[in-house]
C-alpha positions in Angstrom: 107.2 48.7 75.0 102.9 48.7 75.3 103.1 50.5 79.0 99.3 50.7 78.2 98.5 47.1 78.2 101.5 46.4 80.8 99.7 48.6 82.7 96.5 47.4 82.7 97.4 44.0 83.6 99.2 44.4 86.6 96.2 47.2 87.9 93.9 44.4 87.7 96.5 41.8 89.7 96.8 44.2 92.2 93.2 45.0 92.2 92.7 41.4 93.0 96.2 39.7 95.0 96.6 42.6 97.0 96.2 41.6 101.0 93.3 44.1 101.8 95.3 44.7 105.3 97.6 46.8 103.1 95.8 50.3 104.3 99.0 52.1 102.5 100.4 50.0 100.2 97.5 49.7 97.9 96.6 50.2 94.4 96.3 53.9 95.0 99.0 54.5 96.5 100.8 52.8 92.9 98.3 54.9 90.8 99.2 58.1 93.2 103.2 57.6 92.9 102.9 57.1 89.1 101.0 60.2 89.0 103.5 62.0 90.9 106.3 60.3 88.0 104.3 61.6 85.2 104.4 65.1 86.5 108.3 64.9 87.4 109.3 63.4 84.1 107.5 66.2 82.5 108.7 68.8 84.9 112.0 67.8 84.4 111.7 67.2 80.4 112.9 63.2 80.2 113.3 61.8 77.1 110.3 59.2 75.6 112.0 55.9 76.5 113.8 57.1 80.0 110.4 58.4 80.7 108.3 55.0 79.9 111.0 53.3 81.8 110.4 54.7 85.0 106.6 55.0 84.4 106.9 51.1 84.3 109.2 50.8 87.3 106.5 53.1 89.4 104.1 51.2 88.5 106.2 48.0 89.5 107.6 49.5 92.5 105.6 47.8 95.1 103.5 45.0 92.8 105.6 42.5 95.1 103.4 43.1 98.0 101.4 40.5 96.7 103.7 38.2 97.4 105.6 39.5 100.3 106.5 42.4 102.5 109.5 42.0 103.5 111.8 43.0 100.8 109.0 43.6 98.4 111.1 45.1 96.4 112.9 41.7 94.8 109.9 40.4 94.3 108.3 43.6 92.7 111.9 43.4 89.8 111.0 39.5 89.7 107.6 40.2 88.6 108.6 42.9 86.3 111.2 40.2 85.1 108.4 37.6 84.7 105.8 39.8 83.3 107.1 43.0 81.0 108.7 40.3 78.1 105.1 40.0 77.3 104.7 43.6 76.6 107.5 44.1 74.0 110.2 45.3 76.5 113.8 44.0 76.4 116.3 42.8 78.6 118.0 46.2 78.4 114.6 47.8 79.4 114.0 45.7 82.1 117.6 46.2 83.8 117.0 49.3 84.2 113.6 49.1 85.4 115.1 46.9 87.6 117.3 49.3 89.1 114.9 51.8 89.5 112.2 49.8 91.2 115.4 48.7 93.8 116.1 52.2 94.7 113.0 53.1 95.9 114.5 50.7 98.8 114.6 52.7 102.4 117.0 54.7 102.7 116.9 55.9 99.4 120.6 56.3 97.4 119.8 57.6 94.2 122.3 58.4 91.6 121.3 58.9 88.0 118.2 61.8 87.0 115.8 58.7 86.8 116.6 57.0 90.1 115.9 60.5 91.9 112.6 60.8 89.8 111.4 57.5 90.9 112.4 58.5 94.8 110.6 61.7 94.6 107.9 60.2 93.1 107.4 57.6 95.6 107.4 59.6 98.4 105.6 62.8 96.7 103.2 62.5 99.7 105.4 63.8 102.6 105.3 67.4 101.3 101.2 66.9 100.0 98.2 68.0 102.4 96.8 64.7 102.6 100.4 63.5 104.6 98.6 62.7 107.7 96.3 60.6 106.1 98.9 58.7 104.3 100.9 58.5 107.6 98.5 57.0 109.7 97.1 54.3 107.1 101.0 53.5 106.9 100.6 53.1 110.7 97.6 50.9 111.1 99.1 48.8 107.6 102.4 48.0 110.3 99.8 47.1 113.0 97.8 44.7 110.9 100.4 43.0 109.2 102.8 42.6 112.5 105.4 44.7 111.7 105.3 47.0 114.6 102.6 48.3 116.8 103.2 52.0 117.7 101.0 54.0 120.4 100.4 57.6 118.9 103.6 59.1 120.2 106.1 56.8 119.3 104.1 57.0 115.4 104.7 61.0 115.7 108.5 60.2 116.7 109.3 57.9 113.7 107.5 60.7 111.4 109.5 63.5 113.4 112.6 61.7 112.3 111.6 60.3 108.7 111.0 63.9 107.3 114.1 65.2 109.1 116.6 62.8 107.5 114.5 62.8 104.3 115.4 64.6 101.4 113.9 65.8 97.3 116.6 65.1 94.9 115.1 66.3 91.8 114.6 70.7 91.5 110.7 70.6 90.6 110.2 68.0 93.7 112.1 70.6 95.8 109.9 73.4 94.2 106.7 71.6 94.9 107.2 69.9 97.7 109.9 70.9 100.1 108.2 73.8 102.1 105.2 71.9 103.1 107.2 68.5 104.0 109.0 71.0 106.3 105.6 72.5 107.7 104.5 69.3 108.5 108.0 68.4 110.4 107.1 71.5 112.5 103.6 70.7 113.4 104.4 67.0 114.1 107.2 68.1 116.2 105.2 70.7 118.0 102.8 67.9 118.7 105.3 65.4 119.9 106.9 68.2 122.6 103.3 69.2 123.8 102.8 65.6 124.7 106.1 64.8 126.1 107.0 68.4 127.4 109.6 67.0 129.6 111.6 65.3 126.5 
């Protein structure tokens, strides 16, 4: 498996097919969430080859973007599918990569120690100072590409009740991450009831 090279091809793809209305869904957020899975796999002391599988998956995870966004996430294992043989990995390898690049699907089911890696990983950002960046560019990437255009309070309402029902699988996302996810539940939620006070 050359993740190296692997990896530098599909940077470049991404770099290029990417639609540039995708504000959160860009090539840094790919590069951010594989950041976040090389800390967790070394955090949480993964093998060599379990870790370069789920490096591959993150970096995989969203690649099918380019060519939709609905249900991005078939097209992001058909790509891997298409793409990784030419990299030296196997069937076997991409399986699994496979599975891990489908749970990152909303709501997130995890079962095995990679799967909630991959999950943590990809949403790392909730419980990271810059989540109110990340939040809105998510925001304006629904307006642009017509999935849904929110006014302000409605946008701090969907956040109110993604971080409530969200949840770190993995012990070193919990230790890293969990308190300030929940500080940010409480000052979006202190937000939302001083503009709705009567809600």
């Amino acid at each position: 498996m050359d993740f190296d090279a692997a990896s530098g091809y599909l940077i470049q793809r991404l770099r290029r097919e990417l639609n540039q209305t995708l504000s959160y869904h860009c090539v840094e957020h790919t590069l951010d969430v594989l950041d976040a899975a090389t800390r967790l796999t070394n955090l949480e002391h993964v093998g060599p080859r379990e870790k370069k599988l789920i490096l591959t998956a993150s970096l995989f995870h969203d690649a099918g973007m380019i060519v939709q966004y609905h249900d991005h996430e078939s097209a992001s294992v058909d790509l891997a599918t298409a793409i990784l043989p030419e990299f030296g990995y196997t069937k076997p390898d991409i399986d699994e990569i496979a599975g891990l690049i489908m749970v990152t699907k909303l709501p997130q089911r995890p079962y095995s120690h990679a799967e909630q890696i991959i999950c943590d990983a990809d949403l790392d950002y909730l419980g990271r100072d810059d989540f109110f960046i990340l939040s809105f560019r998510l925001q304006l990437e629904w307006k642009l590409n017509g999935i849904r255009d929110t006014s302000l309070a409605e946008w701090l309402d969907i956040q109110v009740r993604f971080l409530s029902d969200h949840r770190y699988f993995t012990n070193s996302a919990i230790i890293l991450r969990n308190e300030i996810k929940l500080k940010h539940l409480q000052e979006v939620s202190q937000i939302c009831q001083k503009m709705n006070p009567n809600s």
